[in-house]
N, C-alpha and C positions, 0 to 999 in steps of 0.2 A: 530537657535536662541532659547536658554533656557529659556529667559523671567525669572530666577530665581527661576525656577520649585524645589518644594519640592522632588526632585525623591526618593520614597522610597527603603530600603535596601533588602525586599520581597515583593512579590504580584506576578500580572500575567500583561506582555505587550501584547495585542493585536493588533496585524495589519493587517487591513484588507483595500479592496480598500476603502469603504467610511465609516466614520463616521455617527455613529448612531442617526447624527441631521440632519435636513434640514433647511438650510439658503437660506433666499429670502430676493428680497431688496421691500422694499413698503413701496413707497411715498419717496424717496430717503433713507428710515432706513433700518437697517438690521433685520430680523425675526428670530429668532432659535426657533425651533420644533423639538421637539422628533421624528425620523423614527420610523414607524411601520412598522411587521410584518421582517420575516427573522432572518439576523445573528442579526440586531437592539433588534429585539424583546427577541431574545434567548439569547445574554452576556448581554442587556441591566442593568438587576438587578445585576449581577453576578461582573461585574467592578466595579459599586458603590458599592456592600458592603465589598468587597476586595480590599480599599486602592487603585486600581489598575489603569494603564493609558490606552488609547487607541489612536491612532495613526489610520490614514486613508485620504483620499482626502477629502477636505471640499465639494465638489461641486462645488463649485463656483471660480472665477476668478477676485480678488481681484482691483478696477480701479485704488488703485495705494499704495504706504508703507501705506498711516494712515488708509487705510478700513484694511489693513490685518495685522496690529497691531489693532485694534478694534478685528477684528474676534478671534484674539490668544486670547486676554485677555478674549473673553466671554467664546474663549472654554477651558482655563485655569482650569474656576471656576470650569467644567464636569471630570475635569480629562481629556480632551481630547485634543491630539494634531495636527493639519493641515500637510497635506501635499499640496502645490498647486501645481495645473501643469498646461501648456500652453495648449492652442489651439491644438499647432501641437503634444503636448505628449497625451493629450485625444483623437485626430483622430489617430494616430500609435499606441498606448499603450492597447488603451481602445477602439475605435470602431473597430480598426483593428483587431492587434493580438490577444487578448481576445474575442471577439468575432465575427469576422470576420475569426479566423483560430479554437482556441482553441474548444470556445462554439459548432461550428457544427460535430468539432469531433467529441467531447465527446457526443454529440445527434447523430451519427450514420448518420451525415449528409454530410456527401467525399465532395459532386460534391458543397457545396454550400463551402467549404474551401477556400479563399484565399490565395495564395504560397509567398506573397510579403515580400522581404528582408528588406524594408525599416518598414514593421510593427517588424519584429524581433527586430532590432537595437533600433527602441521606448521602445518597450517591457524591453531591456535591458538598457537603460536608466535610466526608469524609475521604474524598480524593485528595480535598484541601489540606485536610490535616497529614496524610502522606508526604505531602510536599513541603508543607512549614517542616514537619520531622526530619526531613533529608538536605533542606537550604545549611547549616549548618555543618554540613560534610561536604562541602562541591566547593573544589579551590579551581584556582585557576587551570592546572590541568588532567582535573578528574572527569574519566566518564562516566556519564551516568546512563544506567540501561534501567527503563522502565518494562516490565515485562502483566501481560495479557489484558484483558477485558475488563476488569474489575477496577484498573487504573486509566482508562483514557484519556481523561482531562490531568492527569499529572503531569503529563511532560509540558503544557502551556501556562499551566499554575508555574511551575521552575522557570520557563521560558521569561517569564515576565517578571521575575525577580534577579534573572542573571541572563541578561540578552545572548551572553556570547559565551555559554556555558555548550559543551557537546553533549547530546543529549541524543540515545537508541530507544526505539520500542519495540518490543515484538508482540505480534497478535499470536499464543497458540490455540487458537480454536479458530472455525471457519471465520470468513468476513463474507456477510451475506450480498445477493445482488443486488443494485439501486431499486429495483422492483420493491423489495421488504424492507432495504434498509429506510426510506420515503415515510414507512408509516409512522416512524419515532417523532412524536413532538419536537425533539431534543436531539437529531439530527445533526443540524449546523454546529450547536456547540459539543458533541462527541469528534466531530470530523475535527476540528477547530482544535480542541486539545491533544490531539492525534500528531496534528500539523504543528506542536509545538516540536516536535522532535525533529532532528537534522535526517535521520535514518528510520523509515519503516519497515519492518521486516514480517514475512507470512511463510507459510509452508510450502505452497502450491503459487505458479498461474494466475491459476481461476481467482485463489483469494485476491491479489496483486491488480487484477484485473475488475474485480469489483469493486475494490477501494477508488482506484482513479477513476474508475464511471462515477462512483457516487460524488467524490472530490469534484469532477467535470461539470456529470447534473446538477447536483444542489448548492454546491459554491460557485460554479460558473469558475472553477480556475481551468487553466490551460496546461494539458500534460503534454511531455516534450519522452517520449517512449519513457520510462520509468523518473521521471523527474515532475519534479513539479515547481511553482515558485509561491512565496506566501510572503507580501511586504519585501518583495526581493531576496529573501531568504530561498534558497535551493533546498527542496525535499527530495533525499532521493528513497523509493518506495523499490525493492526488489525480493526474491525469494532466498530465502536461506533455510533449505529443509533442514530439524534438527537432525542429529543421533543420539546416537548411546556410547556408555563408557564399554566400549568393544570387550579392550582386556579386562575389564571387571567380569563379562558374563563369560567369555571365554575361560577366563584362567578358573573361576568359579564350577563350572560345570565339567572341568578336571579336576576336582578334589576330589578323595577317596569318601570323604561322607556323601560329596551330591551322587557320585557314581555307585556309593551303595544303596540310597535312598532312592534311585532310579531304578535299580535292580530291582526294589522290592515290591516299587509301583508296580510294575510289569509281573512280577508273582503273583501280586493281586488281581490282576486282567490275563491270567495266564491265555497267553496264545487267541490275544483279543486286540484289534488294532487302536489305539489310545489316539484320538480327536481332539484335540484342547481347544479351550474357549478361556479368556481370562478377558473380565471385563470390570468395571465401575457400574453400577446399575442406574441404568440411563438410557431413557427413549431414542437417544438416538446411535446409540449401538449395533440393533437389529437383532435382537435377542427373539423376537418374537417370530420374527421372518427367519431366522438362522432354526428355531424348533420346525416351523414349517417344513422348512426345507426337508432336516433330517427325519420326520416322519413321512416324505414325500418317498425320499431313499428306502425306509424301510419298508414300504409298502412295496415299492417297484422291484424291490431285492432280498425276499425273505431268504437268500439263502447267506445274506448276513446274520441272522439270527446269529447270536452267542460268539460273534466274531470279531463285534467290532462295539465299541463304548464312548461318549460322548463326555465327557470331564469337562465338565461345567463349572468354572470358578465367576461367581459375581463376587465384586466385592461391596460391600454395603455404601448407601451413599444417600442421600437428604430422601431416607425412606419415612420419616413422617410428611413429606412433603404429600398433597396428594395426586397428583399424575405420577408420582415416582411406588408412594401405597399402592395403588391400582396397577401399574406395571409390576410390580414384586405378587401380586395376587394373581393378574393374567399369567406370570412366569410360572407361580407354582401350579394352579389348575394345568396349564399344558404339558410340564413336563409329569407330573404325575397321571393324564391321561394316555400319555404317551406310554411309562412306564407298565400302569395296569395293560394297557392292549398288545404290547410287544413283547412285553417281560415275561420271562418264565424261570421255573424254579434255579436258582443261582446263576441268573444273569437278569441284570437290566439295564436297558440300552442307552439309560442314562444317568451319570453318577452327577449331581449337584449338588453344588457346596457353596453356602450364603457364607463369606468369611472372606477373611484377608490372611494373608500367608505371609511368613519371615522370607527374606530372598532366598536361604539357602535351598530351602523347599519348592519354591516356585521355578529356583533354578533346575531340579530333578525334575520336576512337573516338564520342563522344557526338554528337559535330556529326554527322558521315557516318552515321549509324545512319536506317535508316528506323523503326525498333521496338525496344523496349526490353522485354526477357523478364525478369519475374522470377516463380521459383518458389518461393518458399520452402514450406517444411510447416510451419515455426513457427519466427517469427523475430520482435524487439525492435521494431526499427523498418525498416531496411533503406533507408539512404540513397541508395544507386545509382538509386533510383526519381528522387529529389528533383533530383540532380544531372545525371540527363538532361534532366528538364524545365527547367529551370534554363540549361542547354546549349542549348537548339533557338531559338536567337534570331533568324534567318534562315531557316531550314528547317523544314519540318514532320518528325512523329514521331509517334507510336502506343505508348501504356506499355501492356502488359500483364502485370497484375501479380496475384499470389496475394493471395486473402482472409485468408491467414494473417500478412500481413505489415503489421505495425505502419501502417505509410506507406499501405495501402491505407484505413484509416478515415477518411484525410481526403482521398484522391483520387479522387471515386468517379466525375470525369469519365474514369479511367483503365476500360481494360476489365479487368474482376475476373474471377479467375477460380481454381478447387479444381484443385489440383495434381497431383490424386492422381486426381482424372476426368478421365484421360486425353485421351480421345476427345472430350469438351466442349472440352478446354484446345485441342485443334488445330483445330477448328472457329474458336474463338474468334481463334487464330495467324490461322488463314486470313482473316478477319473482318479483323483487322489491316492483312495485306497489302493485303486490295484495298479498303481503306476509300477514300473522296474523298477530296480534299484540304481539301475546303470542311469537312468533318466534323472530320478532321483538324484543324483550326487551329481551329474551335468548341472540342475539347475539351482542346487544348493551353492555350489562352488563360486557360481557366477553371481549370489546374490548374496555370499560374503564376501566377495571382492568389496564388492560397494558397500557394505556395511559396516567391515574392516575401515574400509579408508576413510568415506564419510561419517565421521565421530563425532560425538558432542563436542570433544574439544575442537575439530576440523571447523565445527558448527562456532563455537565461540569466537575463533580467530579471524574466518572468514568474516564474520557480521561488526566484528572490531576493527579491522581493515577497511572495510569498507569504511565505515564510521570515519574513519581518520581520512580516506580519500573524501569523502564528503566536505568537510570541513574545509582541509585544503582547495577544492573549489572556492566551496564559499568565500575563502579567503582572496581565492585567485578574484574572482568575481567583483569582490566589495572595491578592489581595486581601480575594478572598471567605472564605480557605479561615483555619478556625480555631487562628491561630496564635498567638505568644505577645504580642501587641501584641490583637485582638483577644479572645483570652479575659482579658487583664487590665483590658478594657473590659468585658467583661459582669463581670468580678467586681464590678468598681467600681458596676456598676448595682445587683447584686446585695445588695452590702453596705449599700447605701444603702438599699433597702428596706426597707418595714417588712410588707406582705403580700403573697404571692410565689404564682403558679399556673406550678409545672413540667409540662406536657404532654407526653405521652411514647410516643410508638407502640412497638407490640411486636415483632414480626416485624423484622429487618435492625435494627433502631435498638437494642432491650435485648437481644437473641439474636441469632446468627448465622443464615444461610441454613442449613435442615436438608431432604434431600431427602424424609425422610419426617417430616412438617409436626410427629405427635406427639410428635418426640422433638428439638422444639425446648423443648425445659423450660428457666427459669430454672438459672440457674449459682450458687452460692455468692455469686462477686463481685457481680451482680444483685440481690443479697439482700442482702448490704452495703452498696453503696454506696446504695439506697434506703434502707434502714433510716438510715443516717448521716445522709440527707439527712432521713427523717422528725421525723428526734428535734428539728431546727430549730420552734419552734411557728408562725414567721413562714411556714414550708412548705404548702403545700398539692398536695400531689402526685394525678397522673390518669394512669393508666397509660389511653391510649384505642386501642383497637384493632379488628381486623376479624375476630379470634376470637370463637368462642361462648361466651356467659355461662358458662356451667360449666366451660372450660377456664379464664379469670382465678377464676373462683370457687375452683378447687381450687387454684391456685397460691397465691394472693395473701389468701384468706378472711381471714387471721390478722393482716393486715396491716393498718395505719392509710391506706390510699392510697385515694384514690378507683377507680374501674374501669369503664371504657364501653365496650362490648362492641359486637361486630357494627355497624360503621363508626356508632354513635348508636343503634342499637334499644333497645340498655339500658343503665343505669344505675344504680347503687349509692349517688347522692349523696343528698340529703347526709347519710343515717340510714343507709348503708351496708347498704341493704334494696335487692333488684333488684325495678328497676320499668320494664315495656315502657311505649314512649312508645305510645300510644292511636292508633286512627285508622286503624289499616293493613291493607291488604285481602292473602290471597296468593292470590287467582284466577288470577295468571298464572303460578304454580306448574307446574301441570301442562303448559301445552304449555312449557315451558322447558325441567324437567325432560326431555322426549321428544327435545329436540336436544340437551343435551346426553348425553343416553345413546348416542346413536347417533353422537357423535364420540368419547365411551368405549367402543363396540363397536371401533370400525377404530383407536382409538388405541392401542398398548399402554404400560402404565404410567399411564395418567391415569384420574381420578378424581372423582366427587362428594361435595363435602358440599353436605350441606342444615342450612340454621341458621332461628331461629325462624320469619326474616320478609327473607330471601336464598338463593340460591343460589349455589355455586362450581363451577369447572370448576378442578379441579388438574393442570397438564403439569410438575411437577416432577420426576418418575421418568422423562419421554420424551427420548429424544435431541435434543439442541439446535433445530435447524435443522429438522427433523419436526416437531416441538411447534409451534414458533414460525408454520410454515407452515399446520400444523391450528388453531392458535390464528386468525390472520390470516382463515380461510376461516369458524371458528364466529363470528367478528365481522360478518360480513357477513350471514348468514345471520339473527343476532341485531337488526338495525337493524329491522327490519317491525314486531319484536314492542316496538321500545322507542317506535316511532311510536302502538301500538296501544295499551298499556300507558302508566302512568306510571312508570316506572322508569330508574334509573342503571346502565347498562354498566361496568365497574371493568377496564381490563385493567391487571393487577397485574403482579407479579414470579414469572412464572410460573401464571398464576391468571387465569381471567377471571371476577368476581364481577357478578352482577346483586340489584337489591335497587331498595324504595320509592324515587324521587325526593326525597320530601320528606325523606325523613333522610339524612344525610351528617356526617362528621367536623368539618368545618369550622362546621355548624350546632352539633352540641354543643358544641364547646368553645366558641364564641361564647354560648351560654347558660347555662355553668358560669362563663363570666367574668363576665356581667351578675351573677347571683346573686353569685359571692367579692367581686366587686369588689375587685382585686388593681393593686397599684401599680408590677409587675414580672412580665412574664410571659415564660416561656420555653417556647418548642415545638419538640420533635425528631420528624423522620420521615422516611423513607424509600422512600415509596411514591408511587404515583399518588392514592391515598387523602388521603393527608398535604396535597395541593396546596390541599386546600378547605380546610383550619385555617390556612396560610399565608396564605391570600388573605382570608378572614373575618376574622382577629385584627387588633386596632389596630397602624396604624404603628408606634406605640412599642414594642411586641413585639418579641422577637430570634427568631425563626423560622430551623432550620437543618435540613438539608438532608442525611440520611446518604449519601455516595456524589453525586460530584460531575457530575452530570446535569442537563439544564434544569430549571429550578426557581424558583417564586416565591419563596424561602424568603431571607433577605438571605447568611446563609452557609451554610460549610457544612463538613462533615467526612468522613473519607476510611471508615469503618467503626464497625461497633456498638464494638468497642475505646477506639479514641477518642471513644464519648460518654460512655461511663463513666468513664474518664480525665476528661472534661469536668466530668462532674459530680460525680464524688470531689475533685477541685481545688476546687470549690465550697463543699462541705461543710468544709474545711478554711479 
């Protein structure tokens, strides 16, 4: 239902699970409030002054059509649009899969996972119906920013409705390692929806770095440092820590109510250092490990006694839940064991308060704090850090904060600290308390430099820019890529000539990838659409590859094509007699041979061939990431001998080939051209091999490129499929 919505022709759509209002009914009317704190707080400004829409669940569950035609029309006015969902899609969708599977993953929490089919299918429901709610607003050039774990499959639900829509995600909560992400049934199509988006964005690294292992392991795609490719489509995956609205907490925590309501705090704890802790009540916080700690401290330092006060803010959160019951139960037994053994008459060591606070108050809570505790064991980002420092505009303060927490990679003036080493962390407490003050405001200063400059808004623009560089690739890209405007340019070259040299690599360009190399044999269709193409007499065809002469011999013998074998060592031309090019020494045979055996002793699966006048080392049978890492380490090892040696390193697709310096691909075909002298030349390849015919051959050449990787080559195409396709189009 459009309601007659003004949709603009740019801006940015947001979609996230809820809308950045809160609707309540009182006294049978409806309330709308602005959400605080979160994604609310960080795009809040950012929609309204960009024109822009937002899209989200209302919260609420409408009693019948005229509430939820009221509700559209109030949230019309915000620019924002409802999604509602049932009873049973928020128990599947949202207590289940979302946080009943996803959330304890990505907190490092296995055993608390749920494996239920029926939260998937919600899940998939209702990502769906996000997305049909949002086709509707996305014009040609609107972006849309899908944001967190709740909606993963959105951005390829849109993908597939509007190919060439721009399209952001951000993950803010962890992205687990390939290790746990592996146990999800539902894996491939989480990654898959993911990859519908041009731009992925994470807090950390580590997150960014678990993504492309899992994209690598479980899709087998190919990461190129932060990029990826899906259907030729460029993904780019990088970090963009959020922030905060700086001037909101700053200018806030200068108002004469927060600066007297901070006063009062401090009356209240007269001459008692104030500890703060603000959290969501959530196992992976470290609320429990954070009590340890500080009764660790008060045991090792009674002469804090009545000194020093812990302000304890949870705020309530899925507490009928039960691992979240049970941690609210563990939470009260310890701090109230705590309080009966340390407490004495008008003091206890720890003030706790189950509630949520209006900002203005949280904002004083931040002024009056002498230290700011945070523990997480694995947490996104963790803003409370940002908006204390942010807060201490007049006052000094002391963060101490977990290495697990997003916000700790860019504050590392804060004191860092493992949450889970207990005994460290209260050391470190202790450290806090009795820092100087001169230290204090050294390292306050330096970690509101960074929290000054890096802002939410910094945070938006940057992840939007990118966004737009992204595309523009992709743009630049599609230009390269062999479509129907480019192959009716090489026809037309094609047709116009009159002597024609097709070059043609074997491996990935006329056959597919085969894990065991022998039983990449020619296909039927290979054998046709060359054959069609030979019967042309303008044709002169070279199959040239990094195979041994007797493997193209036994295929191809019968054929009219030319065939160069072992990246130049031999050739067939032009009497179709094999003849080694002259000159070549294999002294270096043998100590090569001896390293590479001894990386096929400890590697399982991999292999040697030995060819006339090269060597190979094959890791195509070794698990991805092993391979790649034993490949990486026999490259290193290989450099002495190619200083000593005059030879070529090859690290291939899977393959790391050594061979003579003086022969290479790019030289052959360069001296099959001199000889044909050909007034049209076409070269396909796929390799790191392939690079040296691309760069040797005349400008005028159409040189392309299987598989859309850096590349000399001017285009280029998505699989050996499509160059057969290419070149049967040709023949016709």
């Amino acid at each position: 239902m459009l309601q007659n919505l003004d949709i603009p022709e740019t801006g940015t759509l947001i979609i996230s699970n809820r809308l950045p209002v809160k609707i309540e009914r009182k006294k049978s009317k409806l309330k709308f409030t602005p959400s605080e704190g979160g994604l609310a707080t960080g795009l809040g400004s950012f929609y309204k002054e960009n024109g822009s829409w937002w899209i989200g669940w209302a919260g609420i569950i409408p009693k019948n059509e005229s509430e939820e035609l009221i509700i559209r029309e109030e949230l019309k006015k915000l620019n924002l649009i409802p999604v509602f969902l049932t009873e049973k899609e928020i128990k599947g969708y949202y207590e289940g899969f979302s946080n009943a599977i996803l959330w304890p993953l990505c907190h490092y929490r296995p055993s608390y996972v749920e494996l239920k089919q029926e939260y998937w299918l919600s899940y998939v429901e209702v990502n769906k119906k996000f997305a049909e709610a949002s086709l509707p607003f996305i014009q040609e050039n609107t972006n849309v920013w899908v944001h967190d774990y709740q909606l993963m499959l959105v951005p390829s639900y849109i993908r597939n409705e509007n190919e060439s829509c721009s399209i952001g995600y951000f993950h803010h909560i962890p992205f687990p390692p390939i290790e746990l992400f592996k146990m999800l049934p539902w894996r491939e199509e989480l990654l898959l929806g993911l990859l519908g988006s041009d731009l992925i964005g994470f807090h950390t690294y580590e997150n960014v770095d678990n993504f492309l292992d899992s994209c690598s392991g479980i899709l087998n795609l190919q990461t190129n440092i932060n990029n990826l490719k899906l259907s030729g489509r460029k993904v780019s995956v990088d970090v963009f820590p959020m922030g905060i609205d700086y001037i909101k907490y700053r200018d806030q925590s200068l108002t004469a109510e927060t600066r007297e309501y901070a006063r009062h705090l401090k009356g209240l704890y007269k001459d008692q250092k104030i500890i703060l802790s603000v959290d969501r009540l959530d196992y992976s916080k470290g609320i429990i490990q954070r009590l340890t700690s500080y009764e660790i401290m008060l045991n090792d330092h009674p002469e804090l006694v009545g000194k020093i006060v812990l302000y304890m803010l949870i705020v309530p959160s899925r507490d009928q839940v039960n691992q979240y019951k049970k941690l609210r139960n563990e939470i009260d037994r310890k701090v109230g064991n705590i309080n009966s053994v340390y407490g004495k008459p008008g003091w206890q060591p720890i003030a706790y308060f189950y509630d949520s606070l209006p900002f203005d108050i949280l904002s004083a809570l931040y002024t009056a704090a002498d230290v700011c505790w945070v523990t997480s064991l694995y947490d996104g980002m963790n803003l409370v850090s940002k908006e204390f420092i942010a807060s201490k505009q007049d006052s000094t303060g002391v963060l101490v904060i977990s290495e697990f927490a997003g916000a700790s990679k860019e504050l590392s003036d804060a004191l860092i600290i493992n949450p889970y080493a207990v005994h460290r962390t209260s050391r470190t407490l202790y450290d806090a308390i009795t820092m100087s003050t001169e230290e204090q405001d050294e390292r306050l200063k330096a970690s509101q430099e960074i929290v000054s400059k890096f802002t939410v808004h910094h945070w938006v623009n940057l992840f939007m820019q990118r966004l737009s560089e992204t595309k523009n690739d992709q743009r630049h890209e599609l230009a390269r890529k062999v479509r129907e405007k480019v192959e009716n340019a090489i026809k037309e070259k094609y047709n116009q000539s009159q002597k024609r040299l097709i070059l043609l690599d074997y491996d990935g360009t006329l056959v597919g990838f085969n894990k065991n190399a022998d039983k990449a044999t020619p296909t039927s269709e290979v054998y046709r659409v060359l054959d069609e193409l030979s019967r042309d007499s303008k044709n002169n065809i070279s199959i040239i590859s990094g195979r041994k002469y007797i493997n193209l011999e036994s295929w191809f013998s019968d054929k009219p094509y030319y065939l160069i074998a072992e990246h130049g060592i031999w050739s067939n031309y032009p009497n179709h007699e094999w003849k080694l090019v002259p000159g070549l020494s294999n002294s270096w045979k043998t100590d090569v041979h001896k390293i590479f055996q001894r990386f096929t002793d400890r590697t399982a699966g991999s292999s040697i061939e030995e060819k006339s006048h090269s060597l190979a080392w094959h890791y195509r049978k070794v698990e991805k990431a092993f391979g790649l890492r034993q490949a990486q380490e026999l490259l290193q090892e290989l450099k002495h001998l190619n200083q000593i040696h005059e030879l070529q390193i090859i690290n291939g697709d899977r393959v790391i080939e050594i061979k003579n310096k003086l022969v290479n691909k790019g030289k052959a075909a360069l001296d099959l051209a001199e000889q044909i002298k050909p007034d049209f030349i076409l070269c396909i390849g796929d390799d790191a091999t392939d690079e040296d015919m691309f760069i040797a051959l005349a400008e005028s050449s159409i040189t392309i490129k299987v598989g859309d990787k850096q590349s000399h080559a001017k285009y280029y195409v998505e699989n050996h499929f499509e160059v057969l396709q290419l070149l049967d189009s040709l023949s016709k």
